[in-house]
Each structure stands twice: as structure tokens, then as C-alpha cells.
C-alpha positions as CSV (number, residue, x, y, z in Angstrom):
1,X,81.0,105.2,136.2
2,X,82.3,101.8,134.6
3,X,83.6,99.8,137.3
4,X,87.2,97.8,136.7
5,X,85.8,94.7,137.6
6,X,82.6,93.9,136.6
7,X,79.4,92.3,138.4
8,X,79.7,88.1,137.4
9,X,77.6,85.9,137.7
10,X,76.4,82.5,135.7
11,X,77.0,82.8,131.6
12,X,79.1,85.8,132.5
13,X,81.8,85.8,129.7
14,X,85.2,87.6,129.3
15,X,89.0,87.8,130.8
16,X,87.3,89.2,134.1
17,X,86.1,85.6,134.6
18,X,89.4,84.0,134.2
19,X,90.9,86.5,136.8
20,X,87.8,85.3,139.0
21,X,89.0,81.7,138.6
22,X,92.1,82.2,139.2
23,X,91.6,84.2,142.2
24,X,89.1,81.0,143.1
25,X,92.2,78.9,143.0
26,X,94.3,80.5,144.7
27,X,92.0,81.2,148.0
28,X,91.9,77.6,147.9
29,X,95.5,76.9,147.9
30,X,96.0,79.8,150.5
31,X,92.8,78.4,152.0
32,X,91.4,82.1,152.8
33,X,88.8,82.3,155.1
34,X,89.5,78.2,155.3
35,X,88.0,77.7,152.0
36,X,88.7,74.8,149.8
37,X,87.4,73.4,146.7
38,X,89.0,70.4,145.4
39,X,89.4,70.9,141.8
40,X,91.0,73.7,140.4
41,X,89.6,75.8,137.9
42,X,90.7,75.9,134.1
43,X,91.2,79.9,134.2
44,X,92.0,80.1,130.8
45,X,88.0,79.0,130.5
46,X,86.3,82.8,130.4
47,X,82.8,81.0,130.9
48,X,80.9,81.3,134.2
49,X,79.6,77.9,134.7
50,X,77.0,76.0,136.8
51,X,79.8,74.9,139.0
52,X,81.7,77.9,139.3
53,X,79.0,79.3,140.7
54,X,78.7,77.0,143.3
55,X,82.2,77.8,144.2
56,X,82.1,80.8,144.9
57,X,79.1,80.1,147.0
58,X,80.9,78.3,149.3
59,X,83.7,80.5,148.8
60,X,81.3,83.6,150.5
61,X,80.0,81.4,153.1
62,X,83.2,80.5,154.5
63,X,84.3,84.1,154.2
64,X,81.0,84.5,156.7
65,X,78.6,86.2,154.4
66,X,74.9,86.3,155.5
67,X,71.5,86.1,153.9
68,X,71.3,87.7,150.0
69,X,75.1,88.3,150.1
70,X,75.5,84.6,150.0
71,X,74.3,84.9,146.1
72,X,77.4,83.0,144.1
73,X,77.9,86.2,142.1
74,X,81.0,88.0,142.5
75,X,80.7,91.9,142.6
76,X,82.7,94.2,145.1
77,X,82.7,92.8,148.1
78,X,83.3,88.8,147.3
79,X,86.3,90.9,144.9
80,X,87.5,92.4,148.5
81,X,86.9,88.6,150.5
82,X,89.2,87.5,147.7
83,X,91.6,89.8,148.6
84,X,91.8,91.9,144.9
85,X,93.3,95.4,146.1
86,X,93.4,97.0,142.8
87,X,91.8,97.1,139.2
88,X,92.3,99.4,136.4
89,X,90.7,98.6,133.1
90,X,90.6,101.1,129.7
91,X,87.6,101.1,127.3
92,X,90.0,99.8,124.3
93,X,88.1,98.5,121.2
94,X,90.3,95.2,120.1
95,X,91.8,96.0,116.6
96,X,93.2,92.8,115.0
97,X,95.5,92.5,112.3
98,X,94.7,92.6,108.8
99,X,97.9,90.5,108.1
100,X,101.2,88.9,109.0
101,X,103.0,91.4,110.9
102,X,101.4,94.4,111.2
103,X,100.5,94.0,115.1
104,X,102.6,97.2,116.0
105,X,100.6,99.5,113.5
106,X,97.2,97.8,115.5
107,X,98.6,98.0,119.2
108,X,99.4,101.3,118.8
109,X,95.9,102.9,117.2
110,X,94.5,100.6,120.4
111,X,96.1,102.6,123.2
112,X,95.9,105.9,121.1
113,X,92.4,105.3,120.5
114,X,92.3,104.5,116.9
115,X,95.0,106.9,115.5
116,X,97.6,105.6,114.1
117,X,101.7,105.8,115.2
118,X,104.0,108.5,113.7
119,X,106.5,106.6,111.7
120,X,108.5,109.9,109.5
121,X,110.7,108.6,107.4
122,X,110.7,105.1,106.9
123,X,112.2,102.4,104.7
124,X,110.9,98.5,104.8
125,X,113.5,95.6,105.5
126,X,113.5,91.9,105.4
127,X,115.8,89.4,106.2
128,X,116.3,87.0,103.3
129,X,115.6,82.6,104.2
130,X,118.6,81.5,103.7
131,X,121.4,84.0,103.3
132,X,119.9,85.6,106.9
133,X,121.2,88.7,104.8
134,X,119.2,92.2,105.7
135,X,117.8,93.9,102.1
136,X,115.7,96.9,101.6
137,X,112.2,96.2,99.7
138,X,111.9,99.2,97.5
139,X,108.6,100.3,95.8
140,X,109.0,98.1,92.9
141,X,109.8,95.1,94.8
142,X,113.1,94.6,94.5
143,X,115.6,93.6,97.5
144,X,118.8,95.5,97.9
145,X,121.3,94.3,100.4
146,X,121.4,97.1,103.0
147,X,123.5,97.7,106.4
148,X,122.1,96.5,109.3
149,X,123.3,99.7,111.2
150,X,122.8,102.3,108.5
151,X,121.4,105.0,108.1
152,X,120.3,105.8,112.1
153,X,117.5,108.0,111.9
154,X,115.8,106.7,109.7
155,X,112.9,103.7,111.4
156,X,113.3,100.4,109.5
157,X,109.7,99.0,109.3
158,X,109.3,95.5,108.6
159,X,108.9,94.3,104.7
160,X,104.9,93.8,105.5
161,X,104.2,96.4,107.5
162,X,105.4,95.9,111.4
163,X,108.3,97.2,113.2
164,X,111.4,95.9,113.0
165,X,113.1,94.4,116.3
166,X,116.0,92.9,115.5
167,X,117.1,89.1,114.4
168,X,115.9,87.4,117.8
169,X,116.3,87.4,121.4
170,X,120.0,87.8,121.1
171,X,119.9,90.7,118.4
172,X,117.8,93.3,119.8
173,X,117.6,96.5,117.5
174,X,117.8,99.0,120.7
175,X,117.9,101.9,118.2
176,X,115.0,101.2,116.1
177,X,112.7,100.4,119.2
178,X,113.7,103.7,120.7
179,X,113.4,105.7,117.8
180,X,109.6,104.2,117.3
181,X,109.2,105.9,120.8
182,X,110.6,109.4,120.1
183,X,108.8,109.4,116.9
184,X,106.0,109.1,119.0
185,X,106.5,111.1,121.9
186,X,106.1,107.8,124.3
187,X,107.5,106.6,127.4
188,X,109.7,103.7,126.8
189,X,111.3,101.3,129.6
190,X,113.0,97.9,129.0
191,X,112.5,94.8,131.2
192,X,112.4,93.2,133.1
193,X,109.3,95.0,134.5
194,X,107.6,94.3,137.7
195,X,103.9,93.9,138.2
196,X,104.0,97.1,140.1
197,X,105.9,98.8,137.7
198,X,103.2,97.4,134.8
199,X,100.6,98.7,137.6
200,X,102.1,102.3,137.8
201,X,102.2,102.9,133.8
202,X,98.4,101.4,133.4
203,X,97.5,104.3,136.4
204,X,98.5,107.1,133.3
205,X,97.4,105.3,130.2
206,X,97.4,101.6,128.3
207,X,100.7,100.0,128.0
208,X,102.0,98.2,124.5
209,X,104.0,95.3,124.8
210,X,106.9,94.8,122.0
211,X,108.7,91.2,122.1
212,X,109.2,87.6,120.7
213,X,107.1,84.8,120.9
214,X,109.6,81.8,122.0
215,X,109.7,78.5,120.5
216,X,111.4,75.8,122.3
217,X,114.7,74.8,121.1
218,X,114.8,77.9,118.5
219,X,115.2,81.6,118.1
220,X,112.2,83.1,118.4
221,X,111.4,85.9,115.4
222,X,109.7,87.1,114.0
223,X,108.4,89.5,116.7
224,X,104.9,90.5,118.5
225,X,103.3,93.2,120.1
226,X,99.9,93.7,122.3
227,X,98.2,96.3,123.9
228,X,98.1,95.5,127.8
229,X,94.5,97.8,128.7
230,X,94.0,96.4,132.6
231,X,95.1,94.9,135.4
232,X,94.1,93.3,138.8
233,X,96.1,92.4,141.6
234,X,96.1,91.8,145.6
235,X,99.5,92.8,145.4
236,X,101.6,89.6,145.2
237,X,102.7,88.2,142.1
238,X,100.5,85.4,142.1
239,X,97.6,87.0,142.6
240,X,98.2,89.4,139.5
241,X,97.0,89.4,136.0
242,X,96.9,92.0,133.6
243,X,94.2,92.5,130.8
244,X,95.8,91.2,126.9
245,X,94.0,92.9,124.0
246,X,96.3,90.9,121.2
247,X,95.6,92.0,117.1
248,X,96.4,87.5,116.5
249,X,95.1,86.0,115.2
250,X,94.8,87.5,112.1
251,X,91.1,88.9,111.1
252,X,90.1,88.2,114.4
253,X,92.0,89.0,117.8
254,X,91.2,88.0,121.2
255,X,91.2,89.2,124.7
256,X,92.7,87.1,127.5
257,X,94.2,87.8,130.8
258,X,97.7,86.7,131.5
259,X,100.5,86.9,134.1
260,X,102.8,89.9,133.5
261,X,105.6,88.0,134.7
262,X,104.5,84.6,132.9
263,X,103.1,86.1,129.9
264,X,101.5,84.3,127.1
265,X,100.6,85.9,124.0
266,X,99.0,84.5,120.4
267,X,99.1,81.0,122.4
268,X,103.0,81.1,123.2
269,X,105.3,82.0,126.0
270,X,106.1,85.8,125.1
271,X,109.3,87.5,126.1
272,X,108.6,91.1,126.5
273,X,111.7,93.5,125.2
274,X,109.9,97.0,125.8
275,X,107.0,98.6,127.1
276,X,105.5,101.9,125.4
277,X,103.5,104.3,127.3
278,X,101.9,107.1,125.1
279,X,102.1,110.2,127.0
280,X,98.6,111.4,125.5
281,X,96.6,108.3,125.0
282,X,94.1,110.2,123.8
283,X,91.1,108.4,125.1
284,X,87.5,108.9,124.7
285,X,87.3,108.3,128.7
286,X,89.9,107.4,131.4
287,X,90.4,104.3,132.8
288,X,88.4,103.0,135.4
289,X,90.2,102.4,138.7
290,X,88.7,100.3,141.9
291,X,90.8,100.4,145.3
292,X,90.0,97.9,148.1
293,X,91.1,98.2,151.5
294,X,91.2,95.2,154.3
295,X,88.8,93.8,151.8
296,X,86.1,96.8,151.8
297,X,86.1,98.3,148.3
298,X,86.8,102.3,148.5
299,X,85.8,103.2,145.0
């Protein structure tokens, strides 16, 4: 069986490593076990280096590791000296967007593995530079001025492809979010959302991630989503981060691990306005869950 956290060691790449580092850094700060290291790692860095390794060397031999054990590479038990208590990960293959906008359509055939989100009826909207007015884009091109509120039932899709939110932050289209849901026969729950809570939906299937990157000093829009396939944590909010498989950049997508309650996506503070959770996933194979206990790794 695939094991949440995988066996690192030096040239070890991936967002595994930046939890490893950041779990590094903070058994310094703590100093666990009376370790220090005087330089913090950069965890956004997914590389094992040369003198991470020898970190995490001296990190094992002041957690009183013997003999072979004392190896610099970190698999189960130097996870449980660290203090990690739980990791779930999901085998999702990163889809990344073909274009502006279209990161819903991408999240959601990565947490339903590959198939794409039930939309029904649909009709594409854009707001207009300038005027801020809301128009319809019919099939021909054209833009009609439309209601913001009308017709209900119907999901309003955004002019190239994505769903749409709302204006910004302070104009939230509750509806249309919750609608995408039903249409879909998903979970949804609004933040703000706990690092347990984000740990309790990942233990029935990947999680997607609907809000606005902010930009300092203006109203964020348009919006973003990601698919959120793993967390670790030693229960405490610091010592959390959860596993980002984001569709940006366009044509190519990337993999990162962020804080659920800090969380960074395409490069920017995100503000999270929804979380989905497909009630049939539909995945090849479940996740894979480790469980430590007083720092001895149970499965």
C-alpha cells in the first residue's frame, strides 16, 4: 500500500519535502528533543539538499536514535520524532488549465478523477470593464445586459468557461456556488473552515477550494479554485499543511503544500469562500492514510 508520506531522502523532490522542512523548523523553534539548527529552512524549496540532510541528522540524534536509524532520511519513524500524527494523501493526476478561467471545470475532473462536473442548463456571463454592468455572451458573441439575480436555476458560468462567484469578496453569488453543488450531488460548507474540519472531509474524499486571490489595496476577482488532495498535521495549526494540486499556471500547474488557514494559491494570498466535497469521488484507489501515536507510526 502507498504510504501518505513518503520515504526522503537527498534529491528527494515534491510538496512532501516542504512539509519536512517545515516540520524541521518548527522542532527547532519548539526545540523538540532539544534540537536546534540555526537557520531556518526555505519550505517553499521542495528539494532535499546536502544540508538538509544533515539536519535531520542531528535532528534524529537528539531525538536519541541509534546506529542505522541515525541515516538523515526521514521515513516513519523520524515522521513520528517530529511529532506528524496524521497524513492522508489521494493519487490525483494534476490537470492544469487550458486557459484563463476554466480552473473550476479542472479542479473538479481532479477530485472526480477525470470526469467532468454536471453543469445542466447553463448560460455564460461577463462583467463589462468599465460599466461593471453583468451581460450574457450568447453563441454569436454578442453581450446582452442581463439581471444579476435572474433567472435562479439556471448556473451562470463564466464568459470563458469557469464558474461564476460573484463581483469580489464583498459580492459573493451564494446561489450560484450552491447550485454548482446540487448539480453535482456535493457536500458544500462555507468558511471559515478549520484544519480539522479540512482533515475530516479529506478522510471521505479530495476537497475543491472555490475563492479569490487577494491583491493588496484592491478587490480581488476574478476568482480561483484548487483541488486540496492531502494533508499532514501533528494536530496544531502550525504544524499543519495540506497538499495544493492548483490548474495555474496555465498549460502547466503545480503542486505545493500550503497552510489551510494561511493559504496561498497561484502565488497569492487566497481567501477561500467554499469547500466542495464530492460524495462519490470516484477514484481509481482511496486515499492513503498514516496514523502515529506518541510518535510510533500505527499504519
Amino acid at each position: 500500500m502507498r504510504k501518505a508520506l513518503a520515504l526522503l531522502r537527498t534529491g528527494s523532490k515534491g510538496p512532501e519535502v516542504s512539509y519536512a522542512k517545515w516540520m524541521i523548523n518548527l522542532a527547532s523553534r519548539r526545540r523538540k528533543h532539544g534540537f536546534h539548527w540555526q537557520n531556518e529552512f526555505n519550505a517553499e524549496n521542495q528539494t532535499f539538499t546536502g544540508l538538509f540532510h544533515k539536519a535531520v541528522v542531528a535532528f534524529q540524534q537528539a531525538a536519541g536514535f541509534k546506529g542505522g536509524d541515525v541515516d538523515g532520511v526521514i521515513g516513519d519513524k523520524t515522521w513520528g520524532a517530529l511529532g506528524v500524527q496524521l497524513a492522508i494523501t489521494y493519487p490525483i493526476r494534476l490537470v492544469p488549465q487550458p486557459k484563463r478561467h476554466t480552473c473550476f471545470e479542472c479542479c473538479a475532473r481532479m477530485i472526480q478523477n477525470g470526469r467532468p462536473a454536471k453543469l445542466g442548463k447553463t448560460r455564460l456571463v461577463a462583467v463589462e470593464r468599465g460599466s461593471e454592468r453583468m451581460v450574457e455572451v450568447r453563441p454569436d458573441g454578442s453581450r446582452v445586459p442581463t439581471d444579476r439575480f435572474a433567472e435562479p436555476d439556471i448556473l451562470k458560468l463564466f464568459a470563458r468557461g469557469g464558474l461564476w462567484m460573484g463581483e469580489g469578496l464583498h459580492a459573493i453569488d451564494e446561489h450560484n456556488l450552491k447550485l454548482f453543488a446540487r448539480r453535482n450531488a456535493w457536500q458544500w460548507h462555507w468558511p471559515p473552515a478549520t484544519f480539522e474540519q479540512i482533515a475530516e472531509w479529506l478522510a471521505q474524499a479530495p476537497v475543491m477550494a472555490g475563492g479569490f486571490l487577494v491583491n493588496p489595496g484592491q478587490e480581488a476577482y476574478p476568482g480561483h479554485a484548487v483541488a486540496i488532495g492531502g494533508i499532514w498535521t501533528d494536530w496544531t495549526a502550525e504544524g499543519t499543511l495540506i497538499k495544493v494540486f492548483d490548474p495555474f499556471p496555465v498549460g502547466r500547474g503545480r503542486i505545493y503544500a500550503t497552510q489551510p488557514e494561511n493559504f496561498f494559491a497561484a502565488g497569492r494570498q487566497f481567501q477561500a469562500e467554499i469547500f466542495y466535497v464530492p460524495a462519490d469521488a470516484g477514484t481509481k484507489s482511496h486515499g492513503s492514510y498514516q496514523i502515529w501515536e506518541n510518535n510510533i507510526p500505527k499504519y
